[in-house]
Each structure stands twice: as C-alpha cells, then as structure tokens.
C-alpha positions in Angstrom: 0.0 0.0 0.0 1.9 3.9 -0.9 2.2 5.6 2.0 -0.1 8.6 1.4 -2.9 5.7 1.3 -1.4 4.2 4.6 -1.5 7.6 6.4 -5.2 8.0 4.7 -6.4 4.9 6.6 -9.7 6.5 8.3 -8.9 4.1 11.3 -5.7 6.1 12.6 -6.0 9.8 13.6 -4.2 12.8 11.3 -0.3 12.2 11.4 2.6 14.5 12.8 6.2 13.8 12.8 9.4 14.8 13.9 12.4 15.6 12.0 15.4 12.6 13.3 18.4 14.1 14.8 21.2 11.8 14.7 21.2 10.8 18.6 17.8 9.3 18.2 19.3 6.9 15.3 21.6 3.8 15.4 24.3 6.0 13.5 25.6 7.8 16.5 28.2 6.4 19.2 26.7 6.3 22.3 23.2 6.9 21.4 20.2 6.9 24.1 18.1 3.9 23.1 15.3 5.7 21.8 13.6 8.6 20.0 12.9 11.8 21.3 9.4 13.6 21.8 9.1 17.3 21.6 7.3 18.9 24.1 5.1 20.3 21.2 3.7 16.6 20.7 3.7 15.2 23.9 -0.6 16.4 23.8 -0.7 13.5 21.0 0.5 10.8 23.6 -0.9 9.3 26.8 -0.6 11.7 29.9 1.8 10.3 32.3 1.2 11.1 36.0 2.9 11.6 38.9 5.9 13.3 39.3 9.7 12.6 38.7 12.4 12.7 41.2 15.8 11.7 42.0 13.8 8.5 43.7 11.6 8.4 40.6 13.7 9.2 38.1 11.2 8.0 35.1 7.7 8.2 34.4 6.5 5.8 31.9 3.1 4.1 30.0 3.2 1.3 27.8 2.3 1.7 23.9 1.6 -0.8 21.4 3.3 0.6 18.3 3.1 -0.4 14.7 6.5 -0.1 13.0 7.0 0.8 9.2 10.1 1.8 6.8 7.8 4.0 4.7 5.2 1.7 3.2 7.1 -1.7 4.3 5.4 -3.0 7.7 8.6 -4.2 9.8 7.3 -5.2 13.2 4.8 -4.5 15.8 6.3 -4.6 19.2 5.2 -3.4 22.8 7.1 -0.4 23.5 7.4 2.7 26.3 6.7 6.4 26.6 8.2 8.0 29.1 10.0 10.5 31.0 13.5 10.1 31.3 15.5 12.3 33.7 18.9 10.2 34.1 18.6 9.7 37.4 17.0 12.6 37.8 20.1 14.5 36.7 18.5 16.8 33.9 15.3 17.9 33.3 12.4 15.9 32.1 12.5 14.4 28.2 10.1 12.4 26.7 10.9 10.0 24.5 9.9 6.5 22.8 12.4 3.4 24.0 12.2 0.0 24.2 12.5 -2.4 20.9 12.7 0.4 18.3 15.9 -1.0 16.9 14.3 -2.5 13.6 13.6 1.1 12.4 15.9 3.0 14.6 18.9 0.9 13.5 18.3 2.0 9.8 17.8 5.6 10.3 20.0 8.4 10.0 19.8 12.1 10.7 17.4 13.9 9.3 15.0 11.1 8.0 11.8 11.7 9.5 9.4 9.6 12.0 6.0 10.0 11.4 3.7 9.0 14.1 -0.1 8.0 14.0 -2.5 7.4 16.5 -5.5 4.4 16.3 -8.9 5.5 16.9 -10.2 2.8 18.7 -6.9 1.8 20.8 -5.5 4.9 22.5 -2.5 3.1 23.8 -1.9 1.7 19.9 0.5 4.2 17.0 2.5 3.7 14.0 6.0 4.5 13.9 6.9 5.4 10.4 10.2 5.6 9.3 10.9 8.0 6.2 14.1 8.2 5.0 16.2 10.4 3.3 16.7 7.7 -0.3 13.0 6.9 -0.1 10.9 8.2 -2.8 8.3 9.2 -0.1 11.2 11.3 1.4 9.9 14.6 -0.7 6.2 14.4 -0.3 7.0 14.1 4.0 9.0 17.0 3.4 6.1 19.4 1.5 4.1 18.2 4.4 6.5 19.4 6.7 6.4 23.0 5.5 10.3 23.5 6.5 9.1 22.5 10.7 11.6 20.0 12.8 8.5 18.6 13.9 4.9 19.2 14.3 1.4 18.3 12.2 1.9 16.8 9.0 -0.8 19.0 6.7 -3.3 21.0 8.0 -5.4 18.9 9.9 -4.6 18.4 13.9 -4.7 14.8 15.2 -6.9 14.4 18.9 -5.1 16.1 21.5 -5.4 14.6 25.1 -6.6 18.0 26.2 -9.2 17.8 23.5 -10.6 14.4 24.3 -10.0 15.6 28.5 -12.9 18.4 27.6 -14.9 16.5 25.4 -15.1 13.9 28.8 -15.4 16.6 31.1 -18.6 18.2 28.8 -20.1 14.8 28.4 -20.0 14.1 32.6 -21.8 17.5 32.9 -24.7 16.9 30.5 -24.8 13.4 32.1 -25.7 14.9 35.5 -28.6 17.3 33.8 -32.2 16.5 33.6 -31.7 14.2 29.9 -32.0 16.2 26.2 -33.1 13.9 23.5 -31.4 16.4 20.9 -28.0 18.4 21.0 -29.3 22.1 21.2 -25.3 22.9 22.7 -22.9 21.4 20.2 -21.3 23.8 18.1 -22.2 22.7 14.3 -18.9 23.9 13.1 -16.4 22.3 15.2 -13.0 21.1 14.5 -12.4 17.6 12.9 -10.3 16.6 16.2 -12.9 18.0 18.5 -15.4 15.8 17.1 -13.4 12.6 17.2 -12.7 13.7 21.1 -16.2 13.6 21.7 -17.3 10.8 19.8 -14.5 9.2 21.9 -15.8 10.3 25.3 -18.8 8.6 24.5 -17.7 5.7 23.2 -15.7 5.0 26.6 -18.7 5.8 28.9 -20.4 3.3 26.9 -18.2 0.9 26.9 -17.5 1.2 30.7 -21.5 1.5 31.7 -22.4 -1.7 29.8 -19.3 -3.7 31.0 -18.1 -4.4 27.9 -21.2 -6.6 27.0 -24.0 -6.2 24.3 -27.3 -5.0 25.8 -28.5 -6.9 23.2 -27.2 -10.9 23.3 -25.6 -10.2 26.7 -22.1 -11.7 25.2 -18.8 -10.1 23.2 -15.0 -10.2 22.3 -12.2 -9.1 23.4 -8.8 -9.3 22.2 -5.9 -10.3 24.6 -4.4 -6.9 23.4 -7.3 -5.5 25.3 -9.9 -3.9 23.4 -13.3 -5.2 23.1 -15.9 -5.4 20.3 -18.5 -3.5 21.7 -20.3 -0.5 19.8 -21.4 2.9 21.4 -25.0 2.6 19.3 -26.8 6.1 19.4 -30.5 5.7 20.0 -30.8 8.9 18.2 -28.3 9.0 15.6 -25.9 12.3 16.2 -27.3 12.4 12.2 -30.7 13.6 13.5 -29.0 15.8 16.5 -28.7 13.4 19.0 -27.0 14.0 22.0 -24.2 12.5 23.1 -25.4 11.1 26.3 -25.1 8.0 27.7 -29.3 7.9 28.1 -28.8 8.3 24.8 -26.8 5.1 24.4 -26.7 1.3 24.0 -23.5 -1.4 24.1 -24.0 -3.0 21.3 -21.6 -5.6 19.7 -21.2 -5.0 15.8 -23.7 -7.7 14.6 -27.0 -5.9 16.8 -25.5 -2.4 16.5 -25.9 -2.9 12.4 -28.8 -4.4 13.3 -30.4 -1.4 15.7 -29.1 1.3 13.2 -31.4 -0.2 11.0 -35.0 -1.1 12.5 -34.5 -4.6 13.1 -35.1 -4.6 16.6 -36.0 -2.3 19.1 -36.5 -2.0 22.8 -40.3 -1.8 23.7 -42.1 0.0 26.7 -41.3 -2.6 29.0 -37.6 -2.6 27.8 -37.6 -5.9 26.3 -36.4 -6.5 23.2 -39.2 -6.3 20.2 -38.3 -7.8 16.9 -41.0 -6.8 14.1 -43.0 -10.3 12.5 -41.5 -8.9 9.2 -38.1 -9.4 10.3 -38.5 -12.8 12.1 -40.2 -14.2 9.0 -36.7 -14.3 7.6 -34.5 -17.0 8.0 -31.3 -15.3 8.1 -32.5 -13.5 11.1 -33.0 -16.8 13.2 -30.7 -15.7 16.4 -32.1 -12.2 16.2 -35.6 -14.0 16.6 -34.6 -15.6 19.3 -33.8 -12.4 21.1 -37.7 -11.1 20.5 -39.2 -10.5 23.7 -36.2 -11.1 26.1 -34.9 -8.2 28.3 -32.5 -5.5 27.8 -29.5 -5.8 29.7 -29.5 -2.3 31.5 -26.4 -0.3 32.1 -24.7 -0.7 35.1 -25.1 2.7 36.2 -28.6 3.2 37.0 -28.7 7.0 36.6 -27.7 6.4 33.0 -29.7 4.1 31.8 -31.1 4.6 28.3 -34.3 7.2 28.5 -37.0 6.2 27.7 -37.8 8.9 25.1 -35.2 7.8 23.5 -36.2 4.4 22.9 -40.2 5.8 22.1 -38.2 7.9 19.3 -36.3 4.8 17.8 -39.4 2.8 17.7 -41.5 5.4 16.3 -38.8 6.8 13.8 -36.4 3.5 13.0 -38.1 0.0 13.7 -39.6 -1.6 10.6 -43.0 -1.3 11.0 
C-alpha cells in the first residue's frame, strides 16, 4: 500500500512527525536507546502522572506501536513512553524506548518519523520511518512546510486536552435532567474535537455496559485488550442526537448494524421487540430468538437509556 494511502487509513488519527536528529538513530556512538518527543507533541501521547524525582527518576506508560520503513510494515512490538531524567540528573525528556531497533537501527539524521495514533486503541500508533533515499522522502518534506517537527498537513490529530474536555462536557450533560437532541454542540467544530467527543462517549459506553451487548448479553475481546462493543446512538448524532449516555446502548457490531437499521428495538417494557416482518426471515433466526427477552440495562442506573429515547427509535427506526 503507498504511504499517502497508509497515512489515509480512516482508522488512525491525522499524522505528525518529527524531523530525526542523529542521537535518536543507530548511526551515532553512544546513542540513548530511543527517540525523542518534543514537548510540542507530547498532547498527542498518553498523559503520564505523577511526578519525577531523583527517587523516581522515570515516568512511563506502555504503547503498542506499529512499525514501518515507509510503506514496508517491519514489526509490531510493545514499546514505552516515558520521561527520562537520568537519574534525575536533567530535566524531564520524553521519548519512545524500548525495541525500536528495527527502524531505529536504519535511520540516520534527518530522516523523518511519522507517528499516527488508532482510533479505537489509545495506547496503539504507527511508527513510520521515512528516509532520506526513499521516494516518499519529498512528499514528507512538503508536508513538513520547513518544521523540525509538528502536524503533518493542515489537519490536527486528537489532543489529550481535547478528548480531556470532550469527557469533562459529556459528565456534565450526564448529571442534567436528559436532552433527547443536541441544542449545545457547536455545528462547526473542529475535525479533532469531534473525534474527542465521539470518543468520550464511546468509553462511557463501553464502561456502563461492562463491555457486554445490551442486546445478546455476550462479546470479544482481544488479549491486546480492546473489546468489540459498539457505542449505538438511540438517536443518531445524524438527526442531532446527543451524546449522552441515556442516549446510548453497548451493542456488539452484529445488533449495532442491526439497531441502526429497525431490526429490533427495545419496547415499553424494555424488552427487546423484533418486528413479524423481520422474524419471517431466515437469516434473522438468532435475532428472533432475542424477541421479547430483556434489555441488559447499564450498570449505572442514573444512566440508563431514556426512555424517550427508545419511544423515538421505535417510532422513527423500527420496521413497522
């Protein structure tokens, strides 16, 4: 796959790089092991908390990281973020250690590490190594726009402050009397905003439902950690709807496809209502099954989903 097509993949967040100096390659004597992070981009990684000290000299959070010499997929390894104060000799640096040596080892000053974040794993990036012989080497640069480091093109990837307001709004709203639509959401808001927030929701979700579909009452989950389970709007954000957990189901992929489309609903006595129309079909014969049995509720009975929520899905989305 070219790289502009890799960096295009709608399942990582907007890239941002840094221009190599030669300590954070395999080229120079002595070398520190790793890469190092500008402060500028340090809002594009996990926060790390706590403080360091000569006792605790390093602060650090394990990353899963993806690593690539330009379009060429080398390795994915577990790898750390950290501060690193050398023994708490100089002042805090972040940098990216640990198992980098497939890419590291082939760089050399002034290639250029891009950096990508996943949407759906936080603690999961690409590392891409572009270097200097590479024919990719002068479209990285353009991007660049003559910066050491910084936002490749216009667009900003999710900041940690972003998706730390976007939480922050979404508690608030949660603690309200419940809005079926979103009279407060600016309509022209910033690409990374909105990924923030759909993110904020997507965690309460997961986290209020236990990781389980309301639906079947079952789900995955991969040993890497993340799970399979959907943050299903009742009202689609299409048609305003807030982003609210009462406005919410965990769904896993299969009944979330499934909801988004009318072929099951929740009815006044929150049990799960599957139209004749749709059980007449054989491919629906587990979905059937389901008619009639009851939701599984949040875990978090202040946010369980509103009922005029689930009056406007049957009224506006079942199949009647």
């Amino acid at each position: 796959m070219p790289l502009a097509n890799l960096l295009a993949n709608p399942d990582w967040d907007q890239p941002f790089f840094k221009k190599l100096a030669s300590n954070d390659t395999g080229s120079a004597s002595g070398h520190q092991g790793g890469m190092v992070i500008p402060q500028d981009l340090r809002n594009y990684f996990p926060g790390l908390s706590g403080n360091v000290s000569s006792i605790n000299p390093t602060l650090d959070h394990r990353i899963r990281a993806e690593l690539f010499i330009e379009d060429k997929h080398i390795a994915t390894v577990s790898t750390r973020y950290q501060f690193q104060t050398w023994g708490g000799t100089r002042s805090p640096e972040s940098r990216i250690t640990d198992k980098l040596g497939p890419i590291r080892d082939k760089a050399r000053g002034n290639d250029y590490l891009v950096v990508q974040r996943n949407l759906e794993q936080l603690d999961f990036y690409r590392l891409i190594l572009v270097r200097q012989s590479s024919t990719e080497y002068s479209m990285i640069v353009n991007l660049a726009n003559g910066k050491r480091w910084g936002v490749l093109g216009v667009e900003k990837p999710m900041s940690a402050t972003e998706l730390e307001m976007a939480e922050k709004l979404e508690n608030e709203r949660e603690v309200l009397p419940f809005q079926l639509f979103d009279s407060t959401t600016i309509k022209v808001e910033s690409r990374s905003f909105k990924i923030a927030r759909s993110i904020a929701f997507r965690l309460t979700i997961q986290r209020v439902y236990s990781g389980i579909c309301a639906a079947c009452g079952t789900s995955l989950r991969s040993p890497e950690g993340p799970i399979e389970l959907d943050a299903a709007h009742i009202v689609p954000r299409s048609m305003s709807g807030t982003d609210d957990a009462r406005n919410g189901l965990g769904l896993c992929k299969r009944h979330h496809w499934a909801f988004d489309h009318g072929l099951f609903s929740v009815d006044e006595s929150r049990n799960l209502f599957v139209p004749r129309s749709v059980r007449m079909l054989s491919e629906n014969k587990s979905l059937s099954e389901l008619h009639g049995t009851p939701m599984r509720e949040s875990i978090e009975p202040d946010l369980y989903a509103d009922d005029s929520a689930l009056d406007w899905h049957r009224n506006n989305v079942l199949i009647h």
